[in-house]
N, C-alpha and C positions, 0 to 999 in steps of 0.2 A: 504493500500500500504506500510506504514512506516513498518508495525507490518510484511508484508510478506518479506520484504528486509531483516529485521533484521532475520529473522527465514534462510533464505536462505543464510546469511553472516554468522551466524552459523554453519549450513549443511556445506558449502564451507570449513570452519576453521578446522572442526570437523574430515572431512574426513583427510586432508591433517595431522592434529595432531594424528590421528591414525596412519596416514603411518610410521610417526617419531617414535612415539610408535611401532610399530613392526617393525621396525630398531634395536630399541634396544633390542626386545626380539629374532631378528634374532642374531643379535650379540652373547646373550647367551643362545641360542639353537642355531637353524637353521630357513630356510627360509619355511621347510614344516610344521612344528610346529608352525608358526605362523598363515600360511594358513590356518590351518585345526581349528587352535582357531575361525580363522574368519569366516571362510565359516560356523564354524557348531553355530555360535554364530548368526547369519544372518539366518541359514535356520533356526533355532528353532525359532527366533524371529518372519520374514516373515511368518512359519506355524501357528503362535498362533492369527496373527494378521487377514490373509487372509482366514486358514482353505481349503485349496484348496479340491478336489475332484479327481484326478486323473484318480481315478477307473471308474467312470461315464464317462472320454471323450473316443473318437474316437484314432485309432490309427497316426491320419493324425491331432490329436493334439498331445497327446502325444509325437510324435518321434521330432517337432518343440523345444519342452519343453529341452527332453534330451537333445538333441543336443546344444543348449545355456550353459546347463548346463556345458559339456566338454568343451567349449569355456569360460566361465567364467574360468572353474578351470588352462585353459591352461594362459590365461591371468593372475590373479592373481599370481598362481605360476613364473610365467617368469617375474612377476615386483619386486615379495619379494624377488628373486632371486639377482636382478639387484639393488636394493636398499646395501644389501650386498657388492657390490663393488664399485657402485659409489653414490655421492652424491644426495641426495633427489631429491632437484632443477634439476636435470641436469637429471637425469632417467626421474621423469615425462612431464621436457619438450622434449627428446628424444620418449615418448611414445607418445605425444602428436601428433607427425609425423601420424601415423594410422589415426585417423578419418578424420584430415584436409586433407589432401591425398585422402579419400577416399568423402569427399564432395569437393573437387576440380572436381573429379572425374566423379562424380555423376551431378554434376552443369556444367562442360563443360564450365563455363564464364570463359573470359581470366583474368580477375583479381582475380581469385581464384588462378589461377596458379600462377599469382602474388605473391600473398598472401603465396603461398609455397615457392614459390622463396626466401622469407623475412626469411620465419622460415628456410628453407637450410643455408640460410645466418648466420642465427644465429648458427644452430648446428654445422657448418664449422668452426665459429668462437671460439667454446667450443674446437674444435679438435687442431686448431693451439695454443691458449691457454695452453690448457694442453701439445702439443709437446716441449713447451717453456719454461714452467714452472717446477718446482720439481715432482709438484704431479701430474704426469699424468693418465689422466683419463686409470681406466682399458678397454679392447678391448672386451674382454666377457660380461663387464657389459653391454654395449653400443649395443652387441649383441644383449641379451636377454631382455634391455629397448626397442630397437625397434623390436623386437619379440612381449614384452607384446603391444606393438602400432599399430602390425597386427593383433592383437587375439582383441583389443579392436574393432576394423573396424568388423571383424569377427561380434564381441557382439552387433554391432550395427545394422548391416543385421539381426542376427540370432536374435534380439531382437524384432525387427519391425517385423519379421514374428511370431513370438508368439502371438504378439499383435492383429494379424490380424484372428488369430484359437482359440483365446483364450482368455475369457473374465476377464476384472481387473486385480490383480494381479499375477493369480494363478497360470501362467504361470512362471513367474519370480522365486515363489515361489519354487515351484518345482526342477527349475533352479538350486537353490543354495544347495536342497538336495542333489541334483547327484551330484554337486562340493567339498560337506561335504565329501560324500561319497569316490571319487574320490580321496579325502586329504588325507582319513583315511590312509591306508595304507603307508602311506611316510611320513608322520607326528606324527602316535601311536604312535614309538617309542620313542619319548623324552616326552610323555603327562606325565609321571609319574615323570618325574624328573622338570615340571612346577608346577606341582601340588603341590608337595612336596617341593616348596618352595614358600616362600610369596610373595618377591620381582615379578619373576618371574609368579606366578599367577597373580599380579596383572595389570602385563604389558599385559598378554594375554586378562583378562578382558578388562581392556582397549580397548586396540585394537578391541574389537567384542564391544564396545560401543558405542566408537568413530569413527569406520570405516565402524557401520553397522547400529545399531538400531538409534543413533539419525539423521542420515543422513537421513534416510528411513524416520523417522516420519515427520521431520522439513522439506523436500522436497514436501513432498505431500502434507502437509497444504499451504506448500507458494506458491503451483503453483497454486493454487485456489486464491491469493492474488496479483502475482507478473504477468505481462506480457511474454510473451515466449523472446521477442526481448532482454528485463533487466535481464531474468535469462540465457540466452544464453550468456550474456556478462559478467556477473558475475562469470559464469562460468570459464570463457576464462583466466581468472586472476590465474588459480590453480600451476600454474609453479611457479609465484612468491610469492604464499603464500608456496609453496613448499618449496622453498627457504630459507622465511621466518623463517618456521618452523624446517627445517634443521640447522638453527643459533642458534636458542632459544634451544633449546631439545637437540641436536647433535653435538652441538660447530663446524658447517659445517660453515666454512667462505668461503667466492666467492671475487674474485678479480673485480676489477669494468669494467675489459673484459666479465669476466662470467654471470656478472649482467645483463651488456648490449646485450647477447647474449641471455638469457633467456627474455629478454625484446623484443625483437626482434620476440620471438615465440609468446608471449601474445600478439604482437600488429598480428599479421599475425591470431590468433586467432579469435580476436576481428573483421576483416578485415575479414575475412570467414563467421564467424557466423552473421553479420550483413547483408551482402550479402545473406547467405541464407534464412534471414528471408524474407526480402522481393519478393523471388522469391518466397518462398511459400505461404506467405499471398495476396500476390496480383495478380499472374500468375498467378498457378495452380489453377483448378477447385478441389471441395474438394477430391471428388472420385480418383482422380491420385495423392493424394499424396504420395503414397509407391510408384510411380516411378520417381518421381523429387527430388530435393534436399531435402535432412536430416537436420535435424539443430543439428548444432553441438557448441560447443565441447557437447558429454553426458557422463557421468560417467555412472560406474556401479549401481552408489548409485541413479541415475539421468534417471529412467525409470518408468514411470509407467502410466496405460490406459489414463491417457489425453494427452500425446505428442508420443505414439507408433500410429502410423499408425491404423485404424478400417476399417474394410468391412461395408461397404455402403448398409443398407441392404435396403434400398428404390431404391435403383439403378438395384438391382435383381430383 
């Protein structure tokens, strides 16, 4: 248990310090040059590890696959986008809006709406803050953080359905081809001017380290270790390690309104994802779990065949 906590407080760390990292490599490039570091740093990684087959499924897996695909690349792109104009802390808990929303949703319990209620509360409170303050929060970034927050919702439908035509990870796998792919052309044209410098390369590395391979590895071991209820919760904490990491890395200070508004979504988080454990471990029968509540919050990095949804193949 200790050894799966610490592997997962890890993953947790690891993602959020890549985002920081490719902050600064958006900063000197752009936001699709950082994309296409990650996405192609993740699918090369995922391929070597998984070794998918593609060619062998059905077209009615297949077309599940791609489609996640586009959804992953439209998400990441509209968050690396958004991290460019606003602060770390403040995009991801603005992205954060998507899944809780959509397990509000999905769950129909009135204290989930609750639960949104709290995080509106808090995002309202980032708004009035920044009208008040010098540095106001930009209006496009805000846009396209809660863009990247519908395309996560998106990746979490379109995630659970892979899972459900498509055996371990290969689905996923695949996934991040088409996002690589997807990247290329909006991100080529600065690879040579990364490449060609150290600094710069070694922030893209980064980034495809920290944002991709050790999150992947260190998730999957500790879900074999860690409880779904303790890593749904630990999860929930990513806005203020956001945060966090936005000070250290980024010299991003928050005023103690900002804090407490990003506090605000973590607890409303924590307050979802608690809630929907239990309606799935104790309600639902196994076979209807792809139509009751989700457990949330999940990352990208935060997928894989033991918590996506499976066909019940005794129930056939």
């Amino acid at each position: 248990m200790r050894t799966g906590l610490l592997m997962l407080l890890i993953s947790t760390f690891s993602v959020q310090f890549g985002s920081a990292f490719a902050s600064l490599l958006v900063d000197s490039s752009d936001p699709a040059t950082a994309n296409l570091f990650r996405a192609l740093i993740a699918a090369v990684a995922m391929g070597l590890i998984v070794r998918p087959k593609p060619w062998k499924w059905t077209w009615s897996q297949l077309r599940p696959a791609l489609l996640l695909g586009v959804v992953l690349f439209g998400m990441t792109s509209t968050f690396y986008l958004s991290i460019e104009r606003l602060p770390i802390g403040v995009a991801v808990s603005i992205e954060f809006l998507g899944p809780l929303l959509l397990s509000a949703l999905l769950s129909r319990r009135v204290w989930d709406f609750v639960w949104i209620g709290v995080a509106l509360c808090g995002i309202a409170i980032m708004g009035i803050e920044s009208a008040l303050a010098a540095d106001h929060l930009d209006l496009w970034g805000i846009v396209l953080a809660a863009t990247a927050g519908v395309f996560w919702a998106l990746y979490i439908l379109a995630a659970a359905r892979v899972g459900e035509v498509t055996e371990g990870q290969g689905g996923l796998a695949v996934a991040f081809a088409v996002t690589a792919l997807l990247a290329l052309p909006f991100g080529f044209g600065s690879v040579a001017t990364v490449i060609s410098d150290v600094h710069l390369l070694g922030l893209a590395l980064l980034v495809g380290v920290l944002a991709a391979i050790i999150p992947y590895t260190f998730e999957f071991l500790a879900l074999k270790r860690v409880p779904k209820r303790v890593f749904g919760v630990l999860m929930s904490v990513e806005p203020a390690i956001a945060t966090f990491t936005g000070w250290l890395i980024l010299d991003q200070t928050a005023s103690a309104w900002r804090l407490g508004a990003i506090a605000l979504v973590v607890i409303a988080s924590v307050g979802i994802t608690m809630g929907a454990r239990k309606i799935v471990e104790v309600d639902l029968p196994a076979r209807d779990l792809h139509t009751g509540t989700i457990e949330l919050p999940i990352a990208p990095s935060q997928v894989d065949e033991q918590h996506l949804p499976k066909r019940n193949e005794d129930a056939e």
